[in-house]
C-alpha positions as CSV (number, residue, x, y, z in Angstrom):
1,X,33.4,107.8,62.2
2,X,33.0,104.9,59.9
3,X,36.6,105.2,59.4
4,X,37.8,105.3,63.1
5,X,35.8,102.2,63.4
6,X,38.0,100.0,61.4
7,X,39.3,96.9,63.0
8,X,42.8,95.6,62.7
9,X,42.9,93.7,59.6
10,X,39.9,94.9,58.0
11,X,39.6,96.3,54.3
12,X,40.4,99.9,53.7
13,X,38.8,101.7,51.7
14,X,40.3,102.9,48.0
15,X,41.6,106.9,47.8
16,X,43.5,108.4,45.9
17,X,47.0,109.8,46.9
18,X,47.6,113.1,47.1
19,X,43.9,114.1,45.4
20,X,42.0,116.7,47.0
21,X,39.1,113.6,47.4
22,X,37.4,113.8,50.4
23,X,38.8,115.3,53.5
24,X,42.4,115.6,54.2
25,X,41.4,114.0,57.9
26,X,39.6,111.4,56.0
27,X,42.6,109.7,53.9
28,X,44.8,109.9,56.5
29,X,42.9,108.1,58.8
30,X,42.8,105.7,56.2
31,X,46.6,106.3,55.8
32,X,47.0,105.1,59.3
33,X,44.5,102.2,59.3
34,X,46.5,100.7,56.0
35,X,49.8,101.4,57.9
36,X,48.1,99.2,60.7
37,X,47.3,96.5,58.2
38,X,50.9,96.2,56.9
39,X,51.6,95.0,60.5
40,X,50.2,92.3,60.1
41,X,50.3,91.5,56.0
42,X,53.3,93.6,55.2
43,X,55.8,90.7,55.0
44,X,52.9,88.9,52.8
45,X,52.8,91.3,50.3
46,X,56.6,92.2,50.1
47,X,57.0,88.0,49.6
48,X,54.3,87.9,46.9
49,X,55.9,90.8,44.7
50,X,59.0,89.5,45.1
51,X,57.9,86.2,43.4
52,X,57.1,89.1,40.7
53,X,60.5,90.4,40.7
54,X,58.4,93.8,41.7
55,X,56.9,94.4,38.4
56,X,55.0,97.6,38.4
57,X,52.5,96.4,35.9
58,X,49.0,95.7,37.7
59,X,48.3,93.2,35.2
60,X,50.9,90.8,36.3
61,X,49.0,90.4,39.3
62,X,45.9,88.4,38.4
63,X,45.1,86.7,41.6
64,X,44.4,88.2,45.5
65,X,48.1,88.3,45.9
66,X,50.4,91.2,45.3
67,X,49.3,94.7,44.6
68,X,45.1,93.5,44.5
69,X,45.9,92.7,48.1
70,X,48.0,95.9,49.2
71,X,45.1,98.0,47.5
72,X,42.3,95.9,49.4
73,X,44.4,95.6,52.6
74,X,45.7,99.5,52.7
75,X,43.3,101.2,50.5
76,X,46.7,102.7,48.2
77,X,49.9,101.0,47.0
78,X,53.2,100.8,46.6
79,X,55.4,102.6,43.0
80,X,57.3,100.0,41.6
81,X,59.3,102.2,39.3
82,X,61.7,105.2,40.0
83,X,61.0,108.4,38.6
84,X,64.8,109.1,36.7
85,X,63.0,113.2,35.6
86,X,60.5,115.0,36.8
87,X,60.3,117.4,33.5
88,X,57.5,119.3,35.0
89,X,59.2,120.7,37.8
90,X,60.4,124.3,37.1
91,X,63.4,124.4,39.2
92,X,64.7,121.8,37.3
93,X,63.7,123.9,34.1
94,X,65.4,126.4,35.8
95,X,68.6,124.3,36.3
96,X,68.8,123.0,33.1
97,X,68.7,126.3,31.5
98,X,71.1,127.9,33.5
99,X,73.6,125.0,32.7
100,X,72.7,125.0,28.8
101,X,73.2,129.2,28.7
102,X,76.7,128.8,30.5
103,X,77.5,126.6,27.0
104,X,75.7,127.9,24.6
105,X,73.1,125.7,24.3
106,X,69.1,125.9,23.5
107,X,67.2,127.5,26.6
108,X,64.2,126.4,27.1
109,X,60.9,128.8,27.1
110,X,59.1,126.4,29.7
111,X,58.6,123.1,31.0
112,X,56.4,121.6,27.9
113,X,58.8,122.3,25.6
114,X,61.7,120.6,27.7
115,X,59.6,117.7,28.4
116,X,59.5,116.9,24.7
117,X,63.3,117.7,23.9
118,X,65.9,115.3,22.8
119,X,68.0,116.1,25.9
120,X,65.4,115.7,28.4
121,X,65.4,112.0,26.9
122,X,68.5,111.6,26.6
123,X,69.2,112.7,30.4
124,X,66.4,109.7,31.2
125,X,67.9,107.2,29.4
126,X,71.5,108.5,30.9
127,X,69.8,107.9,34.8
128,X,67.8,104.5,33.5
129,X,70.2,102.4,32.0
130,X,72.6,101.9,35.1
131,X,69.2,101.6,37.5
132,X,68.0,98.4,34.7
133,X,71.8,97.0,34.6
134,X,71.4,97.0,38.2
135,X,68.8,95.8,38.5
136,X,69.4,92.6,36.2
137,X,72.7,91.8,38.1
138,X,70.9,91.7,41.6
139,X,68.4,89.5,40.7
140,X,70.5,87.7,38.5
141,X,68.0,87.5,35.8
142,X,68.3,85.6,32.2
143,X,67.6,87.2,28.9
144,X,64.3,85.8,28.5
145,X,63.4,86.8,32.1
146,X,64.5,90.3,31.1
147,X,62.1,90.2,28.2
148,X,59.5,89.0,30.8
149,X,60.2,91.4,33.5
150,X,60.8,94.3,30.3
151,X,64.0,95.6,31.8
152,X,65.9,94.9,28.8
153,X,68.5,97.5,28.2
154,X,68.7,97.4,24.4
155,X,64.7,98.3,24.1
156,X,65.8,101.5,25.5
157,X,66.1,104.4,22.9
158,X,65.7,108.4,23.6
159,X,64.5,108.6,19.7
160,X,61.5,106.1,21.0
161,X,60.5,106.6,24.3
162,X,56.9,105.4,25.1
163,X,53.8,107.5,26.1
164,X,51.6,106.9,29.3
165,X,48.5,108.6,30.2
166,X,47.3,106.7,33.5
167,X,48.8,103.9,35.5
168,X,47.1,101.0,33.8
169,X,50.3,101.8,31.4
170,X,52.3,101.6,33.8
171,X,55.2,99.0,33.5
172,X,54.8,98.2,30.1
173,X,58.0,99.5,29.4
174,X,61.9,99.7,30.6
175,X,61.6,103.6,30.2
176,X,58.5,105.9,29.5
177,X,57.4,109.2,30.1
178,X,54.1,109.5,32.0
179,X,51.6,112.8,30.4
180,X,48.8,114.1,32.5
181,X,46.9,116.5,34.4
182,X,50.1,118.3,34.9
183,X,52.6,115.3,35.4
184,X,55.4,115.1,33.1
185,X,57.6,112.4,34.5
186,X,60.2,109.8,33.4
187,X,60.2,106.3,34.2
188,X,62.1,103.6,34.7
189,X,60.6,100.1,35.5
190,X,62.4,98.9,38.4
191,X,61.9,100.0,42.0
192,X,64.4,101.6,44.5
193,X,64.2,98.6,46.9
194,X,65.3,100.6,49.8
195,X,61.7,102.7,49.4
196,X,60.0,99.0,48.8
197,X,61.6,97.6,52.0
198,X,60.6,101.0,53.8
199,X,57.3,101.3,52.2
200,X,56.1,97.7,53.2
201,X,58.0,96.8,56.4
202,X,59.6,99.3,58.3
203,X,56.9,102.5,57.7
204,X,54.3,100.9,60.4
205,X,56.9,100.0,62.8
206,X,58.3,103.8,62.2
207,X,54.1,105.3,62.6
208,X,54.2,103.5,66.0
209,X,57.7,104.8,67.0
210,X,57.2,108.1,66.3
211,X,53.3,108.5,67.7
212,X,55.2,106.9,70.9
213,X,57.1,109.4,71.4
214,X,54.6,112.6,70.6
215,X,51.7,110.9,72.3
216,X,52.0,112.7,75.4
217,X,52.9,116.2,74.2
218,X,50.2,118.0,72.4
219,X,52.1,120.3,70.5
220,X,54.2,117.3,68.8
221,X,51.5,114.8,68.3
222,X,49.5,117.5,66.2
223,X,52.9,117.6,64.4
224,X,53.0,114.1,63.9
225,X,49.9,113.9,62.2
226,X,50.5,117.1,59.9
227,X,54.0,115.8,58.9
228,X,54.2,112.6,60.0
229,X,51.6,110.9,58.4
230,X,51.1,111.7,54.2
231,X,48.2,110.7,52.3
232,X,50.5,109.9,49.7
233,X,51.5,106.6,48.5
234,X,53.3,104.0,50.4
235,X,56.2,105.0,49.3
236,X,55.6,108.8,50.6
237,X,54.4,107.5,53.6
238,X,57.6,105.9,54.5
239,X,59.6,108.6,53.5
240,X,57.7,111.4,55.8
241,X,58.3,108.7,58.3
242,X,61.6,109.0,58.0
243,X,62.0,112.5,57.6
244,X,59.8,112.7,61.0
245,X,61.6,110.4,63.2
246,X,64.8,111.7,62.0
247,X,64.1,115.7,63.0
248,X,62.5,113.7,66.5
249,X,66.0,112.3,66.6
250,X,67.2,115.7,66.7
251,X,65.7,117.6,68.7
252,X,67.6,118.5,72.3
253,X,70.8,117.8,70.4
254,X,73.7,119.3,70.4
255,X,73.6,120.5,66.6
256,X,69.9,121.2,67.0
257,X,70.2,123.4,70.1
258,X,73.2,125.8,68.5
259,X,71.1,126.1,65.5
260,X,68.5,126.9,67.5
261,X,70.6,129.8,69.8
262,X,72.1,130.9,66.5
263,X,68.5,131.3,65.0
264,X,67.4,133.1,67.7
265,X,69.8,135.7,67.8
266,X,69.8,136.5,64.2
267,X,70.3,140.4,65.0
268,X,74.0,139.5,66.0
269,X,74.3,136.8,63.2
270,X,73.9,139.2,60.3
271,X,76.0,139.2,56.8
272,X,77.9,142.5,57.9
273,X,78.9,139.6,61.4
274,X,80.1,137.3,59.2
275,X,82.1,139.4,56.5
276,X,84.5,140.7,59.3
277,X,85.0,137.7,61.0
278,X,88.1,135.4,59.9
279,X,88.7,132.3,57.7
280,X,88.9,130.3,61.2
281,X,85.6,131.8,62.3
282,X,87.1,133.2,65.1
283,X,84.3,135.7,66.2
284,X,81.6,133.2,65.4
285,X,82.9,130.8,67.7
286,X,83.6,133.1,70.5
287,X,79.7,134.3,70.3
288,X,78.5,131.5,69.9
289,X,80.5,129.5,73.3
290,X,79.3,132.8,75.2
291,X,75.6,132.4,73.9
292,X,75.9,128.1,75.0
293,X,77.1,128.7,78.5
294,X,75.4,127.0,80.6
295,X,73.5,125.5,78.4
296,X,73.0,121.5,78.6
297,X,72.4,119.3,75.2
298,X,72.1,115.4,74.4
299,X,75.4,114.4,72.2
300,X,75.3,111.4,70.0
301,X,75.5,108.8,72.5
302,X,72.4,110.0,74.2
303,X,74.0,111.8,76.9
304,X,72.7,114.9,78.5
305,X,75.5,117.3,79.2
306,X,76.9,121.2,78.8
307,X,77.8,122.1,75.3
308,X,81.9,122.6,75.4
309,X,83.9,125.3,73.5
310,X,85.0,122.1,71.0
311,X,81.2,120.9,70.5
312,X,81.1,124.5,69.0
313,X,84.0,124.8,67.0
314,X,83.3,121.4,65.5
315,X,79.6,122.8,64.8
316,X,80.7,126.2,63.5
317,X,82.8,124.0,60.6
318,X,80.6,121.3,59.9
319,X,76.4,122.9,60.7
320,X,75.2,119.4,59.9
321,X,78.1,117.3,62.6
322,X,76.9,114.5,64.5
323,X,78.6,116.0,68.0
């Protein structure tokens, strides 16, 4: 209740993202009252880390400004860096291994034992050194502001790679790897600034678009609240967002609705269907235009109108078609 009763503008409270603190209800009320805030301080904050240059390390901020106020003003923040590996992740154990066995190469017995391998580094510093050189050519920095910023290519090394164990670490270096409670990532300490701009400035404005259009349908708004809103950081935030609006986006169109008619007649759809039929997916198409006649979609210019025999066709080569 305490929570609901939030003002616009008002301090959020601190939680953590993706922690099993509280109630899941709780942090994304607070979720949605720091996505409120950024209404109204978003374009604040984004100028203040900009002056910055979006340094991840918290101890570059010293005054209100900058992170200290995103955490007062949303209760969570914003990453500043880019994760280049995620070493913990077993499918990408899996991946790796199924690449090194087709050559010969070690195989690893599990993700520990990658995350401290010479290749895993080397595959970091392979994805960081184009994201720093990028980096130092947009903001068209000098060689003693990439000292200062710590983006300098030539301090990165996959025989040295520094060690963090929490995020007061964070930013100290152009590349580290991040150890703990289960987290075995690589880093790289600049930002993807389309997340940043997203994260900051667009995420609120995309909450409000897409509650506006679930609002009056129970069904979707409990949906928009389940997927819609994350309790992760800012960053996660804007990306559910996105993800959200964009299956909204999709639904009653033209793709969307075969998928959906194909879906539901999965017992004519089976793998012995597809086997006979020909490279031109001749009997796929013809089932399918019997199946959508009658049937009325919205195409991409927003028009509601029956799905054609060349809406299929174009479907049946291309599932993921803008028709």
């Amino acid at each position: 209740s305490t929570v609901c009763a939030l003002e616009a503008g008002q301090l959020v409270p601190v939680y953590f993202a993706n922690v099993q603190y509280n109630s899941i209800f709780y942090r994304k009320a607070l979720s949605m009252a720091g996505l409120r805030n950024l209404i109204l301080c978003g374009r604040e904050i984004f100028a203040e880390l900009k002056a910055q240059l979006f340094a991840s390390d918290p101890s570059k901020y010293t005054g209100a400004g900058g992170l200290n106020r995103m955490k007062r003003m949303t209760g969570n923040m914003v990453d500043l860096d880019t994760v280049v590996l995620r070493c913990n992740d077993p499918t990408t154990l899996e991946t790796i291994n199924k690449m090194n066995k087709a050559k010969g190469n070690r195989v690893y017995a599990n993700v520990q034992e990658f995350a401290h391998s010479r290749q895993a580094a080397e595959m970091a510093v392979a994805a960081a050194l184009p994201l720093l050189e990028g980096f130092v050519k947009e903001f068209g920095l000098t060689k003693a502001q990439q000292k200062t910023r710590r983006v300098q290519t030539s301090q990165v090394d996959a025989g040295k790679i520094p060690v963090a164990h929490d995020n007061s670490s964070r930013g100290k270096w152009p590349l580290w790897q991040y150890i703990n409670a289960g987290v075995n990532t690589m880093h790289v300490n600049v930002p993807n600034m389309a997340d940043i701009i997203g994260a900051l400035l667009r995420a609120p404005f995309a909450a409000l678009r897409a509650y506006l259009r679930c609002k009056d349908l129970p069904e979707e708004l409990a949906r928009f609240y389940e997927d819609g809103i994350s309790d992760s950081c800012f960053n996660g935030k804007w990306k559910a967002l996105e993800e959200f609006n964009a299956g909204l986006d999709k639904q009653g169109s033209i793709t969307q609705i075969l998928a959906d008619l194909q879906a539901k007649h999965q017992s004519v759809f089976t793998a012995q269907f597809f086997d006979a039929d020909d490279r031109k997916h001749t009997k796929e198409i013809r089932e399918m235009v019997r199946l959508a006649k009658g049937v009325c979609a919205r195409d991409r210019s927003g028009a509601t109108r029956p799905i054609t025999k060349a809406d299929v066709r174009a479907w049946v080569n291309d599932p993921a078609v803008e028709i």
